[in-house]
LUMNU-55126 format. One line per 2 residues: number of its first residue (from 1); their letters; for each residue x, y, z of C-alpha. Coordinates in nm, 3 decimals. Each point is the difference from the previous one (the first is absolute). Example, Ala and Ser with C-alpha at 12.3 -4.5 7.8 and 13.67 -1.06 7.14 Angstrom:
BEGIN
1) AS) 1.230/-0.450/0.780 ~ 0.137/0.344/-0.066 .
This chain:
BEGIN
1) XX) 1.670/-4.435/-0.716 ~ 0.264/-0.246/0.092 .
3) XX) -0.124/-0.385/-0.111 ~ -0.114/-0.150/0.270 .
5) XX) -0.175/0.267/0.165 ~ -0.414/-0.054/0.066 .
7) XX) -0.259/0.170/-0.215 ~ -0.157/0.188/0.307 .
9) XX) 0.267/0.189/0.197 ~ -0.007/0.256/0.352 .
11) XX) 0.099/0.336/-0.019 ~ 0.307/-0.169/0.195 .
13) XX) 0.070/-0.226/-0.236 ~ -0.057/0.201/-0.335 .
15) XX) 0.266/0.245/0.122 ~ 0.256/-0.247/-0.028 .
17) XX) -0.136/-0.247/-0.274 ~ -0.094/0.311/-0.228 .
19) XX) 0.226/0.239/0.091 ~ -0.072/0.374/-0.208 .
21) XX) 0.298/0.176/0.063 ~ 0.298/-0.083/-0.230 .
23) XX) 0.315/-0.056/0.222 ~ -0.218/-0.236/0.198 .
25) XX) -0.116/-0.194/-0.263 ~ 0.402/-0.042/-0.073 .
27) XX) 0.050/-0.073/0.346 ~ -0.265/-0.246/0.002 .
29) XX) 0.139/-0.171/-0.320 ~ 0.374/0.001/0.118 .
31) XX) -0.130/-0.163/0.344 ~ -0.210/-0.294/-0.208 .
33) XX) 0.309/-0.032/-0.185 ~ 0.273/0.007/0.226 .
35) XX) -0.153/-0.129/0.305 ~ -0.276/-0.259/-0.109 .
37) XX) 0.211/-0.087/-0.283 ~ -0.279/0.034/-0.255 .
39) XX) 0.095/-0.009/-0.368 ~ 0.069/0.332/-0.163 .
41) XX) -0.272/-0.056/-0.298 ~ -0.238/-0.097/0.268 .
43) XX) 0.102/0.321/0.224 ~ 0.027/0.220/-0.324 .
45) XX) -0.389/-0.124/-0.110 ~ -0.121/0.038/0.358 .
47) XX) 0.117/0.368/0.034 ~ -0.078/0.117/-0.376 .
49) XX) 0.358/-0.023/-0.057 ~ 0.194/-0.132/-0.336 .
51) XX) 0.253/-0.295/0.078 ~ 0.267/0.184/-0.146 .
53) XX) -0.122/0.365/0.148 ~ 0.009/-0.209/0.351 .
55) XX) 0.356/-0.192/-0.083 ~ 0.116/0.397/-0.036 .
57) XX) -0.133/0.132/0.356 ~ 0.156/-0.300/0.136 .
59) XX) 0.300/0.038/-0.138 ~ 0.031/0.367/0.129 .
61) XX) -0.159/-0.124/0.333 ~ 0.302/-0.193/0.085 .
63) XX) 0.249/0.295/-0.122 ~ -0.151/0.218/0.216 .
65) XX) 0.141/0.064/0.405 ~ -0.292/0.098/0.130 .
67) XX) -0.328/0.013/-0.128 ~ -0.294/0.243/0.063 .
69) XX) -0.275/-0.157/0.030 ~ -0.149/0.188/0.342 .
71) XX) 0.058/0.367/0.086 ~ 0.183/0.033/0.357 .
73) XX) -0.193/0.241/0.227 ~ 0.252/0.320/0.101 .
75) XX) 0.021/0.077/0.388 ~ -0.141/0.322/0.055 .
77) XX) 0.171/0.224/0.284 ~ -0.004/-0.124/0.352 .
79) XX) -0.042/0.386/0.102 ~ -0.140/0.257/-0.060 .
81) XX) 0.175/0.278/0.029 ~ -0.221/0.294/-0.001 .
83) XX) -0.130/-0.192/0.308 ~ 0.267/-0.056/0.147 .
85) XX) 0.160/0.311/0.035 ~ -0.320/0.167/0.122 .
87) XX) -0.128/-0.288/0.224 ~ 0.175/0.208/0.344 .
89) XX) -0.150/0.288/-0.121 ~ -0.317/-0.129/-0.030 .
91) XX) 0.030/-0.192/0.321 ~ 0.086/0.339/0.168 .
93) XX) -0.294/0.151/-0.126 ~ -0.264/-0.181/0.097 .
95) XX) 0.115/-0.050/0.345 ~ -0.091/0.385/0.018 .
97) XX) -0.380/-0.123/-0.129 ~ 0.055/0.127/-0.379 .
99) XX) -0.212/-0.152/-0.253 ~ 0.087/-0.172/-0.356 .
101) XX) -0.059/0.290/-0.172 ~ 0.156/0.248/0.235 .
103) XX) 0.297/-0.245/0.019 ~ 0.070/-0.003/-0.393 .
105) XX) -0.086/0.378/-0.024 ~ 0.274/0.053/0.299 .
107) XX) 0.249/-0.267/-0.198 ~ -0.029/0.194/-0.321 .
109) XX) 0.193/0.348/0.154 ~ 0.311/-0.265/0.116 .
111) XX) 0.013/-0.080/-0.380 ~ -0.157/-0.344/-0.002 .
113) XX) -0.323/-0.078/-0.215 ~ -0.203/-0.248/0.170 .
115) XX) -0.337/-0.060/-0.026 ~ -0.274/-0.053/0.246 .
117) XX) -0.091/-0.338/-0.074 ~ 0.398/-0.043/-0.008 .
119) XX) -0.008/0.144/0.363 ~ -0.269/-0.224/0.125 .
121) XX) 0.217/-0.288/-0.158 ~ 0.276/0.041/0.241 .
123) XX) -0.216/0.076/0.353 ~ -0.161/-0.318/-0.076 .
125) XX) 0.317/-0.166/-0.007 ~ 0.115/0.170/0.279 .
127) XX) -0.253/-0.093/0.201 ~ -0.221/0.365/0.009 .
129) XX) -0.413/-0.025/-0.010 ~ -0.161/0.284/-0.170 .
131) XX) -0.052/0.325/0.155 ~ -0.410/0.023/0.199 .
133) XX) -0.191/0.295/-0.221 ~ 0.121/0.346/0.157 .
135) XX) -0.188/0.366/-0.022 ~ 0.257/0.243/-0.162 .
137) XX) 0.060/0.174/0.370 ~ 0.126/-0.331/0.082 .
139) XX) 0.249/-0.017/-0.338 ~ 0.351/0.085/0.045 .
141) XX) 0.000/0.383/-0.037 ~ 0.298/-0.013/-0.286 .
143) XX) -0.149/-0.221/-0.247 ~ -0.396/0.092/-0.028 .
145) XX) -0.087/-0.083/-0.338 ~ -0.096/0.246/-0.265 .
147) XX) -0.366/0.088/-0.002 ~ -0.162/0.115/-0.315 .
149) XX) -0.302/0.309/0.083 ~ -0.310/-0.143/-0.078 .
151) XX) -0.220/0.173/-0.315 ~ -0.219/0.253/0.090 .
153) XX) -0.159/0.257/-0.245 ~ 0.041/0.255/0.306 .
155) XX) 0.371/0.015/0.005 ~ 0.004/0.044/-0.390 .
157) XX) 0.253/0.336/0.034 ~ 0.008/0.184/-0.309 .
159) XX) 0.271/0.203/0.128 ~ 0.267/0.173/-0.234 .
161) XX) 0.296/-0.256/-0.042 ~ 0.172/-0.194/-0.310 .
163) XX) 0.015/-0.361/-0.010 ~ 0.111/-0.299/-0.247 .
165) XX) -0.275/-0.257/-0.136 ~ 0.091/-0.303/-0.159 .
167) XX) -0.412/-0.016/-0.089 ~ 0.016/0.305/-0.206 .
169) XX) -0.140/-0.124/-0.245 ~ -0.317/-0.073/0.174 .
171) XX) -0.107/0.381/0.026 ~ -0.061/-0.041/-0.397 .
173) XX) -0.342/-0.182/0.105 ~ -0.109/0.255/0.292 .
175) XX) -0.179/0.267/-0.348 ~ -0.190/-0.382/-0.044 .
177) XX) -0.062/-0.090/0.372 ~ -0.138/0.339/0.075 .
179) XX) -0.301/-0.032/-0.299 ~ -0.035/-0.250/0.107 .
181) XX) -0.087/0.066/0.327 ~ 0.049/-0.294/0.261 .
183) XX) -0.201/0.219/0.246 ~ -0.322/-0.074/-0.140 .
185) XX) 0.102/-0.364/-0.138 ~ 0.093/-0.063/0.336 .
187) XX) -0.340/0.098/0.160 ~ -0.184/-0.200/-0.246 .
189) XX) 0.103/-0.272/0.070 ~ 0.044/0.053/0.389 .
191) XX) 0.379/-0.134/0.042 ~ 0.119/-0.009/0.329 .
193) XX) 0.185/0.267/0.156 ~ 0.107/0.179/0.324 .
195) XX) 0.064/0.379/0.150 ~ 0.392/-0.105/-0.088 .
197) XX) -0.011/-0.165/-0.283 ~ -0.338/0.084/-0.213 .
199) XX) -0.164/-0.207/-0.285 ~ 0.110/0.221/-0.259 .
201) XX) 0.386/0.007/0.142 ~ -0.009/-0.409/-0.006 .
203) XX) -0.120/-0.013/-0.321 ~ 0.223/0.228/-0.121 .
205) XX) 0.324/-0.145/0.159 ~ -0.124/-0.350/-0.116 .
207) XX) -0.025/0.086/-0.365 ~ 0.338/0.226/-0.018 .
209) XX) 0.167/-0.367/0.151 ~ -0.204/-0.165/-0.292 .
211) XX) 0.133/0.296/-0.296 ~ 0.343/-0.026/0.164 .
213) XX) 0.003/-0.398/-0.034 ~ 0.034/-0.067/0.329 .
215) XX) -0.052/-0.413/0.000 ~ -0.117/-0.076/0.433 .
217) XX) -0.096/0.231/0.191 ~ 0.306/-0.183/0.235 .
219) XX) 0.241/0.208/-0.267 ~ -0.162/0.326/0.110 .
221) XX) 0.263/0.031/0.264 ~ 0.304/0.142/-0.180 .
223) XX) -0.229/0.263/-0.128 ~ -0.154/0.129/0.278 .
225) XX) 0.279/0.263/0.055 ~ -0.077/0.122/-0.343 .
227) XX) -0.138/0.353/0.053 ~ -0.063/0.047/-0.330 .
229) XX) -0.245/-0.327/-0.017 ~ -0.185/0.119/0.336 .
231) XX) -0.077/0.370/-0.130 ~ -0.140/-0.158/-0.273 .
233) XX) -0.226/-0.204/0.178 ~ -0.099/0.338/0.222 .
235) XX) 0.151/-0.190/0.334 ~ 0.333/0.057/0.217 .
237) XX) 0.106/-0.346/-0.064 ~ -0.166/-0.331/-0.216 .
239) XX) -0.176/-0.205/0.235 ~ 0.185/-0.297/0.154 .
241) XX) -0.032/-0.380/-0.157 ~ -0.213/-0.114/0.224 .
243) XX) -0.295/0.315/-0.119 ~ 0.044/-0.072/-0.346 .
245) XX) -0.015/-0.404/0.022 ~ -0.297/0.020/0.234 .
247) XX) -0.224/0.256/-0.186 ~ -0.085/-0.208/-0.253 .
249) XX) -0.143/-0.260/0.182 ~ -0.276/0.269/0.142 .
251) XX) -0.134/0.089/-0.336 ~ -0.323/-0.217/-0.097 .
253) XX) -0.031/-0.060/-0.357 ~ -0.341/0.235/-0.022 .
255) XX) 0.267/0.287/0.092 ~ 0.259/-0.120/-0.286 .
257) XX) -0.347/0.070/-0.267 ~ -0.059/0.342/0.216 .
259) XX) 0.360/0.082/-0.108 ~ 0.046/-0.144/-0.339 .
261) XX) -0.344/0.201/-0.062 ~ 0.086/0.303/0.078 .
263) XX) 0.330/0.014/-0.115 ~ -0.191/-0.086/-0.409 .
265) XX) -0.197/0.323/0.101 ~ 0.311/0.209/0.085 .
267) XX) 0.159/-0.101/-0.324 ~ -0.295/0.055/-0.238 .
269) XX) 0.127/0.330/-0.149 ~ 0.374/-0.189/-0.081 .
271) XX) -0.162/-0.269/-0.231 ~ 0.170/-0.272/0.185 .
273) XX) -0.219/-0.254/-0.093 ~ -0.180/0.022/-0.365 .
275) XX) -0.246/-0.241/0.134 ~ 0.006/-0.223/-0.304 .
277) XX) 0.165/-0.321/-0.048 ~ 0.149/-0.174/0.343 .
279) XX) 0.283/-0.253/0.085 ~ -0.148/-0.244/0.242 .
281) XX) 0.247/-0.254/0.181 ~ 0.067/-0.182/0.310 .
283) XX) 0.323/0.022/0.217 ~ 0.090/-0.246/0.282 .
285) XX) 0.293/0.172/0.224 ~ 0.158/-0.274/0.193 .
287) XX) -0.006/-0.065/0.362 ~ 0.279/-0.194/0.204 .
289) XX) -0.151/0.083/0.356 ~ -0.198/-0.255/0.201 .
291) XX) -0.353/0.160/0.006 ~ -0.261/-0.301/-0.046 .
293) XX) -0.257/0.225/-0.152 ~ 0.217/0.114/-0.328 .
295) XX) -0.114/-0.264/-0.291 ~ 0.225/-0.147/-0.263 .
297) XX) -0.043/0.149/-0.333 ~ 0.205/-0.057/-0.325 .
299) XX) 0.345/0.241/-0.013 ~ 0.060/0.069/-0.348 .
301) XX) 0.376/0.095/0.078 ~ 0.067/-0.350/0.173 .
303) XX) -0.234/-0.184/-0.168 ~ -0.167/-0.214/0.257 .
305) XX) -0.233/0.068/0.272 ~ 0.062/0.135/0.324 .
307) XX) -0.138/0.228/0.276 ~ -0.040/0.312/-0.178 .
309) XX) -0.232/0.340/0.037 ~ -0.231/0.003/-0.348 .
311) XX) -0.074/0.357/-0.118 ~ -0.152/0.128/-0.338 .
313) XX) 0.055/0.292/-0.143 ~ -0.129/0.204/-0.272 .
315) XX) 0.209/0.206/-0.280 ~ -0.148/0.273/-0.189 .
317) XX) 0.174/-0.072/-0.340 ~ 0.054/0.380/-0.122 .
319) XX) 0.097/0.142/0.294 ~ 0.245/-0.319/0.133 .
321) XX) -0.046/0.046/0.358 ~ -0.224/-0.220/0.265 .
323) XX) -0.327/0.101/0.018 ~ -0.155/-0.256/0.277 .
325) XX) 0.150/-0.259/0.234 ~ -0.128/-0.294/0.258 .
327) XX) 0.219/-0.178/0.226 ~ -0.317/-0.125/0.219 .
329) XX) -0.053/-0.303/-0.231 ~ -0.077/-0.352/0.083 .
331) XX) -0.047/-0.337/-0.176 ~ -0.293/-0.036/-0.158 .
333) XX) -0.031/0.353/-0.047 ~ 0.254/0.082/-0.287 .
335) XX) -0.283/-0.027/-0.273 ~ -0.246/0.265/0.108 .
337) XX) 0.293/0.221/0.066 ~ -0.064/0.157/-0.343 .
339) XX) -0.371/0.123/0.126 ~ 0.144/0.143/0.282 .
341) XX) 0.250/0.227/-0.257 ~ -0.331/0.084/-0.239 .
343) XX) -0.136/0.117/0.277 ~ 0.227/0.202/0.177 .
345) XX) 0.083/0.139/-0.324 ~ -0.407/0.104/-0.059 .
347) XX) -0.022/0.142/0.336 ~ 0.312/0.237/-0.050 .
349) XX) -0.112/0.085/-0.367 ~ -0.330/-0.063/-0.068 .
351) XX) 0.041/-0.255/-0.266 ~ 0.138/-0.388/0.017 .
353) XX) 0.330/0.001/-0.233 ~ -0.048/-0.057/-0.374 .
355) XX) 0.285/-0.274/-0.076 ~ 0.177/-0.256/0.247 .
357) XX) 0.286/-0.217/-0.076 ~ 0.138/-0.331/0.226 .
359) XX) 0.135/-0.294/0.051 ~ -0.217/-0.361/-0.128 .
361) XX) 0.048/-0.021/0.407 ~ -0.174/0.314/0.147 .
363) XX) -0.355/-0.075/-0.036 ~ -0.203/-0.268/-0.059 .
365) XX) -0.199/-0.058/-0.334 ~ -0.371/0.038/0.166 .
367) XX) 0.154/0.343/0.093 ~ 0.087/0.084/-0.387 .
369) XX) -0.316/-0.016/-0.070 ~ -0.081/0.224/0.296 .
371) XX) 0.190/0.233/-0.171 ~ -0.133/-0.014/-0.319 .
373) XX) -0.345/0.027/0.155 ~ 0.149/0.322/0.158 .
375) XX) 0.122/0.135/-0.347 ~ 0.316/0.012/0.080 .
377) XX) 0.282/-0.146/-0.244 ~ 0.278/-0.241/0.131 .
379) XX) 0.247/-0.180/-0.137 ~ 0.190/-0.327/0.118 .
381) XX) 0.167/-0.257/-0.091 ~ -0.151/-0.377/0.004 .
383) XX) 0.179/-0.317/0.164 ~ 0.120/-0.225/-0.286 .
385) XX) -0.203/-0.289/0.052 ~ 0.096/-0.329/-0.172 .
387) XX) -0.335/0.005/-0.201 ~ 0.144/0.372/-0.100 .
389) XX) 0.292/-0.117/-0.092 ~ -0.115/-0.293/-0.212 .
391) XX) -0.235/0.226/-0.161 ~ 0.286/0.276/-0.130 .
393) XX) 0.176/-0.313/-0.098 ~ -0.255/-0.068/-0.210 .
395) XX) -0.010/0.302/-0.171 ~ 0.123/-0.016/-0.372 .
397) XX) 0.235/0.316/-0.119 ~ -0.305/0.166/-0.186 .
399) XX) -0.185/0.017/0.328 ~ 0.307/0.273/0.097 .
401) XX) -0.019/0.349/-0.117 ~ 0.304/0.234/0.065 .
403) XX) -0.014/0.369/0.183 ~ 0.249/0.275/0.053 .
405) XX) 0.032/0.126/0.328 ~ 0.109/0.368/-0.001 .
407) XX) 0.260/-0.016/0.263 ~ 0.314/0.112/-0.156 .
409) XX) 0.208/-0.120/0.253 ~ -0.111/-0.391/0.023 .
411) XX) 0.182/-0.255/-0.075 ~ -0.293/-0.210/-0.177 .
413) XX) -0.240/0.205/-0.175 ~ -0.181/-0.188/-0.191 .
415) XX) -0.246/-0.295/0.146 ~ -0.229/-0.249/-0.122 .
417) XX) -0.351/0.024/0.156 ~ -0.251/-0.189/-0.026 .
419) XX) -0.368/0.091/0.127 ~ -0.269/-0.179/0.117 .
421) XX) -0.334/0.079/0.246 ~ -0.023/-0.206/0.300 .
423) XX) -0.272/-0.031/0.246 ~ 0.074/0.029/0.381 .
425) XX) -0.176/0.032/0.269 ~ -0.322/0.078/-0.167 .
427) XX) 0.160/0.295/-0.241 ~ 0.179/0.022/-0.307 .
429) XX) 0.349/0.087/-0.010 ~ 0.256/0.067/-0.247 .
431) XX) 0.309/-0.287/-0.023 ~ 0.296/0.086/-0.175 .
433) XX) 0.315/-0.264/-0.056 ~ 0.308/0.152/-0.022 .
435) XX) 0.333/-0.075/-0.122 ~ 0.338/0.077/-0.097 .
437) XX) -0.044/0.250/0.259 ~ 0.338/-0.118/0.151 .
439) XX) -0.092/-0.277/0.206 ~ 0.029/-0.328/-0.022 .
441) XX) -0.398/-0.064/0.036 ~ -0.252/0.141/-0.129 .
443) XX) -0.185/0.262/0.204 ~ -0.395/-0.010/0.031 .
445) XX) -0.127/0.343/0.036 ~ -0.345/0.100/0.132 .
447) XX) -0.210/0.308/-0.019 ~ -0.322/0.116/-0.030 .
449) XX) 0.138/0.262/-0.229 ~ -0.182/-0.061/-0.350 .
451) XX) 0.050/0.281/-0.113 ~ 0.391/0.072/-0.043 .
453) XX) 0.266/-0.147/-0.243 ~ 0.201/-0.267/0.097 .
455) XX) 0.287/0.175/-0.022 ~ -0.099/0.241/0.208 .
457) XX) -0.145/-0.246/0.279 ~ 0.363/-0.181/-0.002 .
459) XX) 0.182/0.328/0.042 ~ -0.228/0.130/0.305 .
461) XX) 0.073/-0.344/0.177 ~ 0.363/0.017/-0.066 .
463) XX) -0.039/0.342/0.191 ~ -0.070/-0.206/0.326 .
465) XX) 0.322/-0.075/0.069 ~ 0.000/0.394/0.106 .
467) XX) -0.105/-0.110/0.325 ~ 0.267/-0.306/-0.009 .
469) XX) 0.280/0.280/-0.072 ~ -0.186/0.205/0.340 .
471) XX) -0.009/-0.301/0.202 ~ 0.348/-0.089/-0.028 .
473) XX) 0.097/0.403/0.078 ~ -0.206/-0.013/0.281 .
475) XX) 0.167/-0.323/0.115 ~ 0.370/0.149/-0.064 .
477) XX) -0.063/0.365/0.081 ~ -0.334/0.005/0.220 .
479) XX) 0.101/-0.287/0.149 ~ -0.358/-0.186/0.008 .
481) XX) 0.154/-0.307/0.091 ~ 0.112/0.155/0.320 .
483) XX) -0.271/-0.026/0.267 ~ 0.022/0.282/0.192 .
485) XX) -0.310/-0.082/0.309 ~ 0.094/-0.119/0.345 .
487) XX) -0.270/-0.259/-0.127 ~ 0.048/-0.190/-0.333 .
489) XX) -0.310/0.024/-0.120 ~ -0.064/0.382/0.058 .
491) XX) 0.157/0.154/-0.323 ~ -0.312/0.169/-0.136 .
493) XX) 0.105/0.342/0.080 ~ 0.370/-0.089/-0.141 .
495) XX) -0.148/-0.059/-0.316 ~ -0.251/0.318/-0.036 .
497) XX) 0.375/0.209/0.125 ~ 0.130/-0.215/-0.335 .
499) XX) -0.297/0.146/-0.271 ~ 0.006/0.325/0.179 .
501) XX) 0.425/0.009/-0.043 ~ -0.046/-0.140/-0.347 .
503) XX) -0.203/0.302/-0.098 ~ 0.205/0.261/0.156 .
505) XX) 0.271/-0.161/-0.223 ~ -0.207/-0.031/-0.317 .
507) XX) -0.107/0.434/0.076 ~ 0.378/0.096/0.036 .
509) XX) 0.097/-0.257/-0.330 ~ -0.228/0.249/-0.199 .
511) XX) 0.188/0.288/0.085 ~ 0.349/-0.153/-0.105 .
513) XX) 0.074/-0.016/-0.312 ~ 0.062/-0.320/-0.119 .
515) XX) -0.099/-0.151/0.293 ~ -0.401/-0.108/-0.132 .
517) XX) -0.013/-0.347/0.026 ~ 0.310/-0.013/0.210 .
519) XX) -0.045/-0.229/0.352 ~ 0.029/0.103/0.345 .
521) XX) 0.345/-0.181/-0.018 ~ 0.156/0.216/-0.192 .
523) XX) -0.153/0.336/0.049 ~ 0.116/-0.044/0.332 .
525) XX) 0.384/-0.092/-0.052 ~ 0.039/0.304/-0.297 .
527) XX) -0.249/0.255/0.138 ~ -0.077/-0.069/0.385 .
529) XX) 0.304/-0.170/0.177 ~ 0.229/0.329/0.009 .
531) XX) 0.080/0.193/0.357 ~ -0.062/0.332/0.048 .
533) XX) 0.090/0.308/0.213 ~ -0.336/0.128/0.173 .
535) XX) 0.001/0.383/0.174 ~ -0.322/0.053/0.208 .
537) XX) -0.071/0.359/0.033 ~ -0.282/0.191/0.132 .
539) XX) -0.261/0.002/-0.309 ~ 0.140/-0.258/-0.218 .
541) XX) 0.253/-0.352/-0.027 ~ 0.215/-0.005/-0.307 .
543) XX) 0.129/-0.323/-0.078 ~ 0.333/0.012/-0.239 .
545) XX) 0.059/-0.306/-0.201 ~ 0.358/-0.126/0.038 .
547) XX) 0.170/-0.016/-0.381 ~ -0.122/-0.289/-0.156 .
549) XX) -0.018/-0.155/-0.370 ~ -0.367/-0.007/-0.067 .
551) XX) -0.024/0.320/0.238 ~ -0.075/0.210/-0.341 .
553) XX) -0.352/-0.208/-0.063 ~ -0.127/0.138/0.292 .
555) XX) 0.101/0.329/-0.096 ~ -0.177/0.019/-0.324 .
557) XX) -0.280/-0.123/0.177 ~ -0.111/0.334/0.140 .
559) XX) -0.016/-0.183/0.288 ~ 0.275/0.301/0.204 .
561) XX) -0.165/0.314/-0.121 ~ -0.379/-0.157/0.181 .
563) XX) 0.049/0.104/0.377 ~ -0.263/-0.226/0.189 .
565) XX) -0.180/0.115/0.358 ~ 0.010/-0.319/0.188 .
567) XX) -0.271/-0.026/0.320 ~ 0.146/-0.201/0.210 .
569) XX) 0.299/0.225/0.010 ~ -0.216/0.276/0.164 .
571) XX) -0.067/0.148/-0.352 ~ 0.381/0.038/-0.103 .
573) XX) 0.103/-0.030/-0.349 ~ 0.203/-0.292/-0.170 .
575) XX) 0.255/0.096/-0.299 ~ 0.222/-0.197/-0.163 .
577) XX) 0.314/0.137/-0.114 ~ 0.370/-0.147/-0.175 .
């Protein structure tokens, strides 16, 4: 700060007195120096300058013609061409009552790109007010824009004919999609539907968008003249945007249990979902709309608060794939959310789950001894305290035993622990302080788990970050983050499409070799994302894989010599073919 200058400064005045950006502080040295004739050891102190670094810059200040100090602003163009060359054209146009669109559409055969809003532009200049609403009779007959047939099982035409599908991939899920049978899933849980489009055909068309990573249902557009997507989904065409966006927001949350419940019955006999340990989280997708209802909730990937949709979900740890979802959460309502899981998970197989793991954040500790009551074994971690941390401070080096966790693969293998039982709540748990586990502070670990090693209770917990690795490949390739309702908070049926998509993934990974414990990421770019030519004939649809590099997994799958009868294709057959 220059001498002179008060203690307490404006915003105004700090900008000058303290200025942050090197070639102003020089500027603001060379003007104390050259104009208020300040001496240079003063100048050179004020500024954080040496006197004979400062004698140097004002030696080369004076040698130099013309110094930069400010950045000139360039002119841009006075025209604009494009514009300009079109603006009688466009003039001419709407003087025979053409619209924007029509306009630019009629522009684009004379060889000039312009774009609607571009259009509108230049009839505002020019003086034009927008065109009064008009029925189609009333449109110029020349320029009627393109209209899209609307989807209606009925015109489904499985008449003999060859086409190209960029979704060919997609057919490798119809052997899946037909045991599991949306017909019946769909009547559970009463979805919506109509004589065009039925329940079964929207759910179906809505989950091959979700396997196909399709991010808003505003993207569906450019696939809607996909045949091979549509005979998939049993319809003439996928239903429009505004179908898709909407249907979401008319499914209650007692349907989205309805659903998720029978869909665990129709995949009993594919051992899914061992039913023994659980991943338990939280997930807050963001919202950027103006709704006054949607909350503000903590965004890991930001790391701040904002309006945001909370969800939980719940990972079956053998089996990898989403077993249970809620998007109709509240505040206030987060902690009970695991009682809600226990017992959806009793009422669809008889028994509450054995083992759940979470966050220090998902539940309260009244509610962990709930669960103990309950029999069930947890394990969390436990907010380091300051009287926690003090007392692992305290702890002298004997108090530390080391174990050996048998995970090949980690980095740090070999912890101290230390173990003591702690009282909360009314019930005796086990404590365990861990480090050298490669963070910088110890981590408190909590279970009611008395039974098992404490290497074995470390590894299980380091398995949690399963559901971490499916979170962040639902964001990227499931696109959870993307809220697909006409109204923000409506997303509950989104997010049962996401655990029913996750497990249609997880059935195909176990018939590709190699492809296990692969995510839906990358099953889909080396197995799923290749076109194919389809031929429809009378009994059957063969669908023959384009040449690819991984095409030879799916071969030795077995998956081409299975031919499938699909019902919603009147009883005609699927097989796959390269």
């Amino acid at each position: 700060m220059p001498i002179g200058a008060p203690k307490t400064l404006s915003t105004c005045q700090r900008f000058f007195l303290s200025p942050n950006s090197p070639k102003q502080r020089q500027y603001e040295a060379f003007r104390a120096y050259f104009v208020e004739e300040r001496p240079s050891a003063e100048v050179a102190r004020a500024f954080g300058y040496t006197p004979g670094s400062f004698q140097v810059m004002c030696h080369g200040f004076r040698r130099e013609r013309a110094p930069t100090f400010f950045v000139s602003p360039k002119p841009g163009p006075r025209f604009q061409p494009k514009k300009s060359a079109a603006r009688h054209a466009i003039v001419e146009l709407r003087k025979r009552n053409h619209s924007v669109y029509e306009i630019s559409e009629a522009l684009k055969s004379r060889h000039i790109a312009l774009s609607p809003t571009a259009v509108r532009e230049v009839l505002k200049v020019e003086g034009f007010a927008p065109l009064p609403r008009r029925l189609d009779e009333e449109r110029p007959a020349s320029l009627h824009p393109t209209v899209e047939p609307a989807a209606d099982v009925r015109r489904l035409s499985l008449a003999p004919r060859r086409f190209e599908t960029a979704c060919g991939g997609l057919f490798l899920f119809v052997p899946g999609l037909v045991a599991l049978g949306l017909e019946p899933l769909a009547t559970a849980a009463r979805l919506p539907g109509s004589t065009m489009i039925p329940a079964s055909h929207a759910l179906r068309a809505m989950l091959a968008l979700k396997l196909w990573s399709i991010e808003r249902r505003s993207h569906v557009m450019p696939k809607v003249a996909d045949e091979g997507l549509s005979l998939l989904a049993g319809l003439n065409v996928i239903p429009k945007r505004s179908f898709l966006s909407e249907y979401s927001s008319r499914v209650g949350h007692g349907q989205i249990l309805k659903l998720l419940g029978a869909y665990h019955e129709r995949v009993a006999g594919e051992a899914l979902f061992d039913g023994d340990s659980f991943n338990l989280d939280f997930h807050s997708i963001p919202y950027f709309g103006a709704h006054p209802i949607v909350e503000r909730h903590f965004v890991s990937m930001r790391s701040r608060r904002q309006k945001s949709v909370l969800t939980f979900l719940a990972q079956d740890l053998d089996g990898r794939a989403f077993c249970y979802s809620n998007a109709d959460l509240r505040k206030g309502e987060e902690a009970e959310e695991i009682f809600h899981f226990i017992t959806f998970w009793k009422h669809a197989h008889g028994a509450v789950p054995r083992h759940l793991v979470f966050d220090s954040k998902l539940t309260t500790q009244a509610n962990l001894a709930r669960l103990d009551q309950m029999g069930i074994t947890f394990m969390t971690l436990r907010a380091r305290s300051p009287t926690l941390v003090q007392e692992i401070a305290r702890l002298p080096a004997s108090a530390w035993r080391t174990v050996e966790l048998d995970v090949p693969t980690r980095k740090f293998r070999t912890p101290k622990v230390h173990e003591t039982k702690v009282r909360i709540a009314g019930r005796d748990f086990r404590q365990m302080f861990i480090k050298e586990l490669g963070h910088d502070q110890p981590t408190i670990l909590l279970t009611n788990d008395r039974k098992t090693g404490a290497a074995k209770v470390i590894t299980r917990y380091a398995q949690r970050m399963l559901i971490e690795n499916a979170l962040s490949d639902a964001v990227r390739f499931f696109h959870m983050n993307a809220l697909s309702s006409a109204v923000g908070i409506k997303v509950d049926f989104d997010m049962a499409l996401l655990v029913i998509a996750s497990g249609l993934y997880r059935l195909l990974a176990r018939k590709m070799r190699g492809y296990a414990d692969a995510q839906a990421n990358r099953i889909f770019r080396d197995l799923v994302d290749m076109p194919a030519t389809v031929t429809v004939a009378p009994d059957d649809v063969t669908v023959r894989f384009h040449r690819r590099a991984h095409l030879p997994i799916i071969i030795d799958s077995g998956m081409l010599d299975s031919p499938v009868r699909v019902p919603w294709w009147n009883g005609a057959s699927l097989r796959l073919s390269a």
